[in-house]
N, CA, C and O of each residue as an XYZ file, in Angstrom:
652
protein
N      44.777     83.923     21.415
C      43.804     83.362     20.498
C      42.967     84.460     19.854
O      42.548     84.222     18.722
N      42.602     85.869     20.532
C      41.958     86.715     20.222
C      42.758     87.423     18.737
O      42.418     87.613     17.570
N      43.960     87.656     19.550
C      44.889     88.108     18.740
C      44.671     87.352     17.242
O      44.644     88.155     16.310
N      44.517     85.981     16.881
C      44.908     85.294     16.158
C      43.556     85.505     15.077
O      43.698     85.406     13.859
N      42.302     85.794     15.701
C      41.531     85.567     15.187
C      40.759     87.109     14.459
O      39.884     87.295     13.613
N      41.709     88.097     15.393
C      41.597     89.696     14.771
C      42.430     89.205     13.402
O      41.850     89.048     12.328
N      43.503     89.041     13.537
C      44.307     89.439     11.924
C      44.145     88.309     11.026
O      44.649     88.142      9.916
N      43.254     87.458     11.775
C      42.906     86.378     10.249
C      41.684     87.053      9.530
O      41.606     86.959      8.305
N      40.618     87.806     10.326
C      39.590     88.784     10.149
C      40.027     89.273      9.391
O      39.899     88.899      8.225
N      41.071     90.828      9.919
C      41.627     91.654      9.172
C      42.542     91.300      7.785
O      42.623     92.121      6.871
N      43.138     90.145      7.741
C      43.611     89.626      6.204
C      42.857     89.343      5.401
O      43.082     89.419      4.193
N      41.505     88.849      6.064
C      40.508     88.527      4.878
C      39.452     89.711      4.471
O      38.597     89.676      3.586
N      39.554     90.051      4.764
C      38.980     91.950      4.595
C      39.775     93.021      3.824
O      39.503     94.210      3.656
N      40.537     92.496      3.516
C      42.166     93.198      3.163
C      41.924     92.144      2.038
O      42.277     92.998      1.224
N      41.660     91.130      1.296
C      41.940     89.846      0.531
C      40.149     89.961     -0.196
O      39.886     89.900     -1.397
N      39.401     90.090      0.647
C      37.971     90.356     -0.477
C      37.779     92.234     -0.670
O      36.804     92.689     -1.270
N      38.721     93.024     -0.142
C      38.116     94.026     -0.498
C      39.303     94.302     -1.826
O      39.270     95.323     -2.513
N      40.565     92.924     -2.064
C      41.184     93.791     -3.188
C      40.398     93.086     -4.480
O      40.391     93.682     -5.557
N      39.904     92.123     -4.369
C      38.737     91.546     -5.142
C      37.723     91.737     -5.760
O      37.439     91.093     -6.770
N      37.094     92.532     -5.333
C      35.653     93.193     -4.933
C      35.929     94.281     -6.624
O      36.867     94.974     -7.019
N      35.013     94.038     -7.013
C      35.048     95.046     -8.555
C      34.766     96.262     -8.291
O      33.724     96.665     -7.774
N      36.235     97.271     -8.842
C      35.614     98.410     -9.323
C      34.805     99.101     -9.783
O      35.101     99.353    -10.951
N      33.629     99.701     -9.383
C      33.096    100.560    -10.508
C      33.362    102.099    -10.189
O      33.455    102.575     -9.058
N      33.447    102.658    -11.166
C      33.746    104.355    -11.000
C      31.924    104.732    -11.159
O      31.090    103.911    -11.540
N      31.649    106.096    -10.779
C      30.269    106.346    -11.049
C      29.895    107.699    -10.422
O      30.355    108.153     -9.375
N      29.195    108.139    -11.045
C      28.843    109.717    -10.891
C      29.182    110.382     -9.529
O      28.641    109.873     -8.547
N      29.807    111.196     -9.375
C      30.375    111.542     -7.983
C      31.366    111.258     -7.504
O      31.747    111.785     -6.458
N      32.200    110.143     -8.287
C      33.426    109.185     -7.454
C      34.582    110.023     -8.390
O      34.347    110.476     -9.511
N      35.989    110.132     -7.613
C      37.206    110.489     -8.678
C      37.507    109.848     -9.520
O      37.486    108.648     -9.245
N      37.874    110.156    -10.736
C      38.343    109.963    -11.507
C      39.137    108.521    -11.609
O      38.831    108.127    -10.484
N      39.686    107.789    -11.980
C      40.738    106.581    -11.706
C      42.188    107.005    -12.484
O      42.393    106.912    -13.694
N      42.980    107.415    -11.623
C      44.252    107.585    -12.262
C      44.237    106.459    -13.456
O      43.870    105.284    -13.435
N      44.940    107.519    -14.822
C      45.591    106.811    -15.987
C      46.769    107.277    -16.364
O      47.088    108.293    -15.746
N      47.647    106.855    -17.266
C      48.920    107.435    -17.890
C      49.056    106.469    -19.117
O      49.262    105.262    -18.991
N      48.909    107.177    -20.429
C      49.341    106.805    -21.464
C      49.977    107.563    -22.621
O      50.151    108.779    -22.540
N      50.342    106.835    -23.743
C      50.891    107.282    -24.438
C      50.046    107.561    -26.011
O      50.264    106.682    -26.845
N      49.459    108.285    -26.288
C      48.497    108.122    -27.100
C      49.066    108.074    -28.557
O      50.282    108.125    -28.744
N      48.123    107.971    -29.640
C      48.612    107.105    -31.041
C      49.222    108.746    -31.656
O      49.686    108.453    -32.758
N      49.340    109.642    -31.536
C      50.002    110.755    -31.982
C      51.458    111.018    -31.076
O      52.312    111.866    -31.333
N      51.465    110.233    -30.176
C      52.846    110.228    -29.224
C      52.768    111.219    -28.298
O      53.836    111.776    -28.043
N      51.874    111.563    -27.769
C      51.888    112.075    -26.781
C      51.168    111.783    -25.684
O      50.036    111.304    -25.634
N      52.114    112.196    -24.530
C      51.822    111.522    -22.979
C      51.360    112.223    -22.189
O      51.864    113.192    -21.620
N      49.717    111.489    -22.046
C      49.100    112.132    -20.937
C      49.193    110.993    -20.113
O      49.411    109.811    -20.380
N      48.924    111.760    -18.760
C      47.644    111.269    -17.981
C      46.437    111.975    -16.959
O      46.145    113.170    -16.910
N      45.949    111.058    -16.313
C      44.677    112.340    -15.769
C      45.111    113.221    -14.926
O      44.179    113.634    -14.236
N      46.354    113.813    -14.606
C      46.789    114.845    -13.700
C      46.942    116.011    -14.367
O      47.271    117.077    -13.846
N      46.601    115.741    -16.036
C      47.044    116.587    -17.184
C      45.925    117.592    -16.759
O      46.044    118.817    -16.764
N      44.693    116.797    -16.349
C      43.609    117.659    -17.083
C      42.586    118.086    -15.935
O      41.358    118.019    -15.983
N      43.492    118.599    -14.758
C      43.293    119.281    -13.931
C      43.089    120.990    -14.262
O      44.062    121.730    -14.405
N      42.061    121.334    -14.329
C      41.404    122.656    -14.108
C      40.718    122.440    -15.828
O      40.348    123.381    -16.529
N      40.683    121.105    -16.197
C      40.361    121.287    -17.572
C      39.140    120.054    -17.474
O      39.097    119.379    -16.446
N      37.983    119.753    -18.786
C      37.086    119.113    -18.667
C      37.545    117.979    -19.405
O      38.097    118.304    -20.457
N      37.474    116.332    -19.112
C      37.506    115.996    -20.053
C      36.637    114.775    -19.904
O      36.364    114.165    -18.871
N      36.125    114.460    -21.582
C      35.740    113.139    -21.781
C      35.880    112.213    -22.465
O      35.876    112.103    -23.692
N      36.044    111.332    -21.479
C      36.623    110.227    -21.466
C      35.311    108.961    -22.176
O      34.123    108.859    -21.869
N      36.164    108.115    -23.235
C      35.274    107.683    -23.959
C      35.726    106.266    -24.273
O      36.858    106.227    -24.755
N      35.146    105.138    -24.125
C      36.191    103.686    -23.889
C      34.860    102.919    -25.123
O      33.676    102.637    -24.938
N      35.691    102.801    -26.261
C      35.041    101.881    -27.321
C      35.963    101.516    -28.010
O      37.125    101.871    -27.817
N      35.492    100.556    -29.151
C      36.070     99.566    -30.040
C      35.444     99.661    -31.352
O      34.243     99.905    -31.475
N      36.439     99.426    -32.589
C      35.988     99.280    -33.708
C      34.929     98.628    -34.464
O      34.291     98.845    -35.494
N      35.027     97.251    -33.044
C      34.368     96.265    -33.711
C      32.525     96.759    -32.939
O      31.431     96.301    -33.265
N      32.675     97.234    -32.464
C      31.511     97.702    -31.418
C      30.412     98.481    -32.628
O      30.625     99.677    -32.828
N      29.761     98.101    -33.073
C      28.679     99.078    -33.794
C      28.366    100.565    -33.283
O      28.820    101.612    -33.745
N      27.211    100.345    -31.895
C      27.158    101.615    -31.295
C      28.557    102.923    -31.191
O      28.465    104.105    -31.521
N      29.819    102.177    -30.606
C      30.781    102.580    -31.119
C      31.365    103.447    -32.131
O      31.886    104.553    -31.983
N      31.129    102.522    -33.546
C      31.372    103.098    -34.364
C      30.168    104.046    -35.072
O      30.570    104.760    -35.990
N      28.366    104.147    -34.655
C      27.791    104.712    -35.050
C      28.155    106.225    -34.540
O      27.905    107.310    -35.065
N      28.952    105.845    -33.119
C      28.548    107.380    -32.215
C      29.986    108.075    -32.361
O      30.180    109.122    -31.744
N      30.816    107.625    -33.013
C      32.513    108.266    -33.988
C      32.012    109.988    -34.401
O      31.933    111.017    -33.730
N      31.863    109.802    -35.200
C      31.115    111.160    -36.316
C      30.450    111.971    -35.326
O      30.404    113.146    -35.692
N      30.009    111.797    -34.395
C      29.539    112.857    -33.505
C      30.105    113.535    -32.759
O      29.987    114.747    -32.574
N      31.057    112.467    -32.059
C      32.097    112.649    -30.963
C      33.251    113.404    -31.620
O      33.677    114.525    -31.340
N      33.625    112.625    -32.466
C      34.879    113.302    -33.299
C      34.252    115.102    -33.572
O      34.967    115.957    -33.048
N      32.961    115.629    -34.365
C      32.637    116.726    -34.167
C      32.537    117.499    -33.168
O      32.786    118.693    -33.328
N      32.201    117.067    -32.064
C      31.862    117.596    -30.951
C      33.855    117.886    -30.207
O      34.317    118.991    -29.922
N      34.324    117.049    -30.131
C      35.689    117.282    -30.122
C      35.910    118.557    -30.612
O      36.207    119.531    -29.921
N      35.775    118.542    -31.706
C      36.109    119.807    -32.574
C      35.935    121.162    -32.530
O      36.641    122.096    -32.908
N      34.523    121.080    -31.829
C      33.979    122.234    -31.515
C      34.301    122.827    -30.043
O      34.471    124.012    -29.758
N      34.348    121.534    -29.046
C      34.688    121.970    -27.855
C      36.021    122.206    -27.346
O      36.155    122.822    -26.289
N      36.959    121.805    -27.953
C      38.483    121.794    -28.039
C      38.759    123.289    -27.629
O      39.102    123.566    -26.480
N      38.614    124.146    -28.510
C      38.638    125.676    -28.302
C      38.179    126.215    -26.941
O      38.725    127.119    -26.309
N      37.068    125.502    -26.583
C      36.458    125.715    -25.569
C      36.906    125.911    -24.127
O      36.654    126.833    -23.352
N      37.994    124.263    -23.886
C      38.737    124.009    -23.086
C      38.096    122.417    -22.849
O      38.414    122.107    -21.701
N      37.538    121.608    -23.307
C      36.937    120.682    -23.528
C      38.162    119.703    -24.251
O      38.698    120.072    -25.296
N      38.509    118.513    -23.624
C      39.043    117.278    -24.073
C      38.582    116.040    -24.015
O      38.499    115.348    -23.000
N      38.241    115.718    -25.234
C      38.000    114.027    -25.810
C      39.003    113.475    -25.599
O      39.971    114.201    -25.821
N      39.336    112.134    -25.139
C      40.438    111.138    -25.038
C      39.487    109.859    -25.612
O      38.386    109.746    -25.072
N      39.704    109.270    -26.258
C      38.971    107.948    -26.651
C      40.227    106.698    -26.197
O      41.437    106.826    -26.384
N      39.643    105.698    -25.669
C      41.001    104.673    -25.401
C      40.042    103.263    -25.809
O      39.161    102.646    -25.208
N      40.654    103.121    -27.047
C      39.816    101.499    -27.990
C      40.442    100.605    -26.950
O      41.427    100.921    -26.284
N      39.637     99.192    -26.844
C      39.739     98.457    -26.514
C      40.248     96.720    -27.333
O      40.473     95.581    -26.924
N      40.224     97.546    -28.855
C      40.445     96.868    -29.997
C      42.018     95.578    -29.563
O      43.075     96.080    -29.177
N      41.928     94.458    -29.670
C      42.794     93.831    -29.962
C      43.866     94.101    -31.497
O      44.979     94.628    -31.490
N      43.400     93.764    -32.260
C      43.969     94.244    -33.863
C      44.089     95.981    -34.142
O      43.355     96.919    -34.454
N      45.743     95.673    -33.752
C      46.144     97.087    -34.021
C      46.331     97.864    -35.587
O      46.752     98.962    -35.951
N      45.969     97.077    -36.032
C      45.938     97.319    -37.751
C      44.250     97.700    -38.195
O      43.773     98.446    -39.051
N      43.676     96.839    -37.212
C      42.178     97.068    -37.599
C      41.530     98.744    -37.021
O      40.895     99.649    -37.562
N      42.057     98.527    -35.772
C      41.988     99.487    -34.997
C      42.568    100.727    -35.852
O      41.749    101.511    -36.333
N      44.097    100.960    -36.085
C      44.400    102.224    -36.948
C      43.525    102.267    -38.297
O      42.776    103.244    -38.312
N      43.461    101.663    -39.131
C      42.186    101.397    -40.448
C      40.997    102.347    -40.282
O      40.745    103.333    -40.975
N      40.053    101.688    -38.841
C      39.394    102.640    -38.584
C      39.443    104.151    -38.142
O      38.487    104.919    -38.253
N      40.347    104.393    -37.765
C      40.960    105.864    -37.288
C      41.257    106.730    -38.350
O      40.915    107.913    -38.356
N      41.942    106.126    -39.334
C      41.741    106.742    -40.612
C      41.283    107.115    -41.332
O      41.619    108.176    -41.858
N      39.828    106.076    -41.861
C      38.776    105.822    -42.297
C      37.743    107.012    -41.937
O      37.221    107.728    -42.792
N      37.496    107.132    -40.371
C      36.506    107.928    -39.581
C      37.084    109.323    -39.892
O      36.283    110.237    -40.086
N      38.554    109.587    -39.962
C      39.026    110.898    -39.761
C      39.300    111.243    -38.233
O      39.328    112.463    -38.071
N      39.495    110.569    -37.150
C      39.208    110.924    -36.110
C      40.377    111.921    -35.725
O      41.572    111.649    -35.844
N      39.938    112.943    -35.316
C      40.782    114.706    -34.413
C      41.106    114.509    -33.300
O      42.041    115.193    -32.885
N      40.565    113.646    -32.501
C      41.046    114.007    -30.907
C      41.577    112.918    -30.633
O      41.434    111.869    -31.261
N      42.527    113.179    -29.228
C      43.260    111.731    -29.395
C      42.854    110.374    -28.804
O      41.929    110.254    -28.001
N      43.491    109.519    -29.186
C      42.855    108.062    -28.772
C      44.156    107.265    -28.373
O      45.322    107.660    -28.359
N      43.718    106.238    -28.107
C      44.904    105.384    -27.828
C      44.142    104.287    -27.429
O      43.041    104.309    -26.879
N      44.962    103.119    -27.822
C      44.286    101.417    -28.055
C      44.454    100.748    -26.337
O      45.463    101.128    -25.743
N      43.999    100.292    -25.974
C      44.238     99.572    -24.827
C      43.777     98.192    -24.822
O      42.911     97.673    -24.119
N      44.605     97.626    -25.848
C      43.984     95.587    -25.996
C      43.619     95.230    -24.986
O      42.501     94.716    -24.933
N      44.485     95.371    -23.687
C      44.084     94.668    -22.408
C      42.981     95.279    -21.736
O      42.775     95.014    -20.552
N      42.139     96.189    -22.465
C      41.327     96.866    -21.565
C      41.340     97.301    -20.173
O      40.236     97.365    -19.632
N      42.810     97.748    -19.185
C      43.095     97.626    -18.142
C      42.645     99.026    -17.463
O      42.452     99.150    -16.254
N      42.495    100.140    -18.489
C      41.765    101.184    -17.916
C      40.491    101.305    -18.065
O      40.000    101.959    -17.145
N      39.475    100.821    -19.114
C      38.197    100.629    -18.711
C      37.757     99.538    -17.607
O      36.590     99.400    -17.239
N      38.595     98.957    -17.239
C      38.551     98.022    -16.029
C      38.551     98.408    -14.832
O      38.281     97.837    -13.776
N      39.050     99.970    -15.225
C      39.850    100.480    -13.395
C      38.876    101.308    -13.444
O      38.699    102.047    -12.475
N      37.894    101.394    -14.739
C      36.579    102.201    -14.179
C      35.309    101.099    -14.500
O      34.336    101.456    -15.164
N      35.432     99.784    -13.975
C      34.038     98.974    -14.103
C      33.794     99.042    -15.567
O      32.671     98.604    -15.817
N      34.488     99.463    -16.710
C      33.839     99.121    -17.684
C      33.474     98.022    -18.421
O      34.563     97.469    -18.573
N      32.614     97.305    -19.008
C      33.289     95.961    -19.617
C      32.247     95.851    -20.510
O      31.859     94.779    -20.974
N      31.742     97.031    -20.787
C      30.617     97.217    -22.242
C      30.751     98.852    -22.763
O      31.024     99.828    -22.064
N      30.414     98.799    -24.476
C      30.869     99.772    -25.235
C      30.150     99.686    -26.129
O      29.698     98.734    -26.764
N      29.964    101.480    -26.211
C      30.448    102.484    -25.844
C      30.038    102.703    -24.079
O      29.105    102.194    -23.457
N      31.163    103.690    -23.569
C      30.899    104.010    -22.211
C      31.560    104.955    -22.192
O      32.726    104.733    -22.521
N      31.162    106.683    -21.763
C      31.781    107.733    -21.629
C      31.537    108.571    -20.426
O      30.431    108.906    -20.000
N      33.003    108.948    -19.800
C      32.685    110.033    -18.020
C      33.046    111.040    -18.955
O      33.696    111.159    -19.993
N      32.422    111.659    -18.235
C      32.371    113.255    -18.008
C      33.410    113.586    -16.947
O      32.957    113.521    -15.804
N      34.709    113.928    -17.046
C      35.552    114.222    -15.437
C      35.526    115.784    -15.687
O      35.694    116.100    -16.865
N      35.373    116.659    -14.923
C      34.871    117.754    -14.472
C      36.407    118.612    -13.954
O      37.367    117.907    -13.645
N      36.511    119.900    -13.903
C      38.293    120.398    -13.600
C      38.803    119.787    -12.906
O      39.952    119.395    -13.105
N      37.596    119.289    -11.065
C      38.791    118.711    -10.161
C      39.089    117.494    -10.249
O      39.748    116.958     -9.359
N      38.638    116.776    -11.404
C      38.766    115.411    -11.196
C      37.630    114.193    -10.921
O      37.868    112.988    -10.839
N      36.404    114.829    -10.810
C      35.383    114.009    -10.462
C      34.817    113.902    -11.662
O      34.825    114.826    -12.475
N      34.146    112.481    -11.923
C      33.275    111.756    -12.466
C      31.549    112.919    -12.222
O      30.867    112.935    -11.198
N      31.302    113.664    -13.402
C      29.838    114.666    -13.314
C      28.747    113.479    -13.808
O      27.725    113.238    -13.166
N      29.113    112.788    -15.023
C      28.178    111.907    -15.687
C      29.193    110.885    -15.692
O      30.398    110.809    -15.450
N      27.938    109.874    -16.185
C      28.782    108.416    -16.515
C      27.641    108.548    -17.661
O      26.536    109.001    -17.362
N      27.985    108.086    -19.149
C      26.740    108.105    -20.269
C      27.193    106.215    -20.766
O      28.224    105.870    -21.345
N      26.320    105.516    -20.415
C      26.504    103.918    -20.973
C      25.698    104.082    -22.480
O      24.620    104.644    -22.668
N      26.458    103.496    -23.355
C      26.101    103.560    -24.134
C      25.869    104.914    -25.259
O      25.955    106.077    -24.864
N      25.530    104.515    -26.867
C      25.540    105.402    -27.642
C      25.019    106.857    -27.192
O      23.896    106.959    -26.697
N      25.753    107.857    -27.350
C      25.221    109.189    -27.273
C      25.582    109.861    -28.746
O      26.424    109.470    -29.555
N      24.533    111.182    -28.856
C      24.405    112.007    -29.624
C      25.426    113.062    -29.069
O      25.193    113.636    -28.005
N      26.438    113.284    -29.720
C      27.339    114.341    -29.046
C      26.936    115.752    -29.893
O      27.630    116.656    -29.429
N      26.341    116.094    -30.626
C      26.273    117.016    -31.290
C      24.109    117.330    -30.547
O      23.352    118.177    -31.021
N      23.934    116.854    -29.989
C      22.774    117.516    -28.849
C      22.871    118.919    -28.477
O      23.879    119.560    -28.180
N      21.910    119.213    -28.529
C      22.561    120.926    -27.726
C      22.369    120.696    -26.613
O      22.944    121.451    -25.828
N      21.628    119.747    -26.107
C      21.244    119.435    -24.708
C      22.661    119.135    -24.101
O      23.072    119.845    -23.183
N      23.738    117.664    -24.797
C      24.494    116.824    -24.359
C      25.646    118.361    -24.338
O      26.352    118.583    -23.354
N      25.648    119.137    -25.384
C      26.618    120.352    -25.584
C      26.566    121.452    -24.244
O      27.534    122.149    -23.939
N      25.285    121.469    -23.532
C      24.758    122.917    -22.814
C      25.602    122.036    -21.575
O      26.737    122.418    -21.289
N      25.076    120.986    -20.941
C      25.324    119.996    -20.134
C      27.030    120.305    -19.621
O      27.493    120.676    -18.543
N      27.621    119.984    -20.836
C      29.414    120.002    -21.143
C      29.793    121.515    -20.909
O      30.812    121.667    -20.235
N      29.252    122.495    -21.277
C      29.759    123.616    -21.258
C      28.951    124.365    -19.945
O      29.155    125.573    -19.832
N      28.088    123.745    -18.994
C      28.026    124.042    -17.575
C      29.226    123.879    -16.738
O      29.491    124.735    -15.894
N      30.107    122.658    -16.939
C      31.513    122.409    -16.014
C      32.152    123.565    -16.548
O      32.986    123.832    -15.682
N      32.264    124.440    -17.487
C      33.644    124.840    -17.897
C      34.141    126.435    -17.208
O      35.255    126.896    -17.459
């Protein structure tokens, strides 16, 4: 009876902890990804081991989103050389709307659409803009919710401490 009543314990512990919501957050690893981004090329986060990257989960339709494009996309630009990688992964349903805007903005660094939102999910996301900071080994340095100024010298000094 003991027996019976350990592994009904242990199944249900095993059954609310696969339940139980993710969140990723300052200090925690990274959440494995693998995609194929809108220029055709395949990363994922094992790529960007000994390298910085940030990771940036918004949508077209998202205002803040689209206010904080033009910054990010610059800041990309500048830090690229650096050893610094932007990945943006939209959450956009409308893949027509979604490329429109990509065009439109000019955006440099790469992105890639994720309708199902299944990787801002595997990091608690479920509001946008939301950007980590993953650091060479893989850890989560910042979590930034919401609009940032990427062209800060502050948000810039910050980024170029990991490198």
């Amino acid at each position: 009876m003991i027996g019976i009543a350990l592994t009904l314990a242990v199944m249900f512990y095993i059954i609310a902890d696969t339940l139980r919501e993710k969140i990723v957050n300052q200090g925690d690893q990274a959440t494995a990804f693998s995609v194929t981004t809108d220029r055709g090329k395949s990363i994922s986060l094992s790529n960007f081991q000994g390298k910085v990257l940030v990771l940036n989960f918004w949508a077209a339709w998202c205002k803040p989103c689209v206010d904080e494009m033009p910054s990010l996309n610059r800041f990309a630009q500048i830090m690229a050389p650096e050893g610094v990688t932007v990945l943006g992964i939209s959450v956009d349903h409308d893949e027509a709307k979604y490329k429109k805007f990509l065009k439109d903005a000019n955006i440099q660094f790469e992105t890639y659409r994720d309708g199902s939102a299944l990787i801002p999910a595997s990091y608690g996301t479920y509001k946008y803009p939301e950007t980590y900071i993953i650091d060479k080994s893989g850890k989560v340095v910042e979590k930034m919710i919401g609009e940032e100024a990427w062209m800060n010298p502050n948000v810039i000094a910050r980024i170029r401490k990991l490198l």
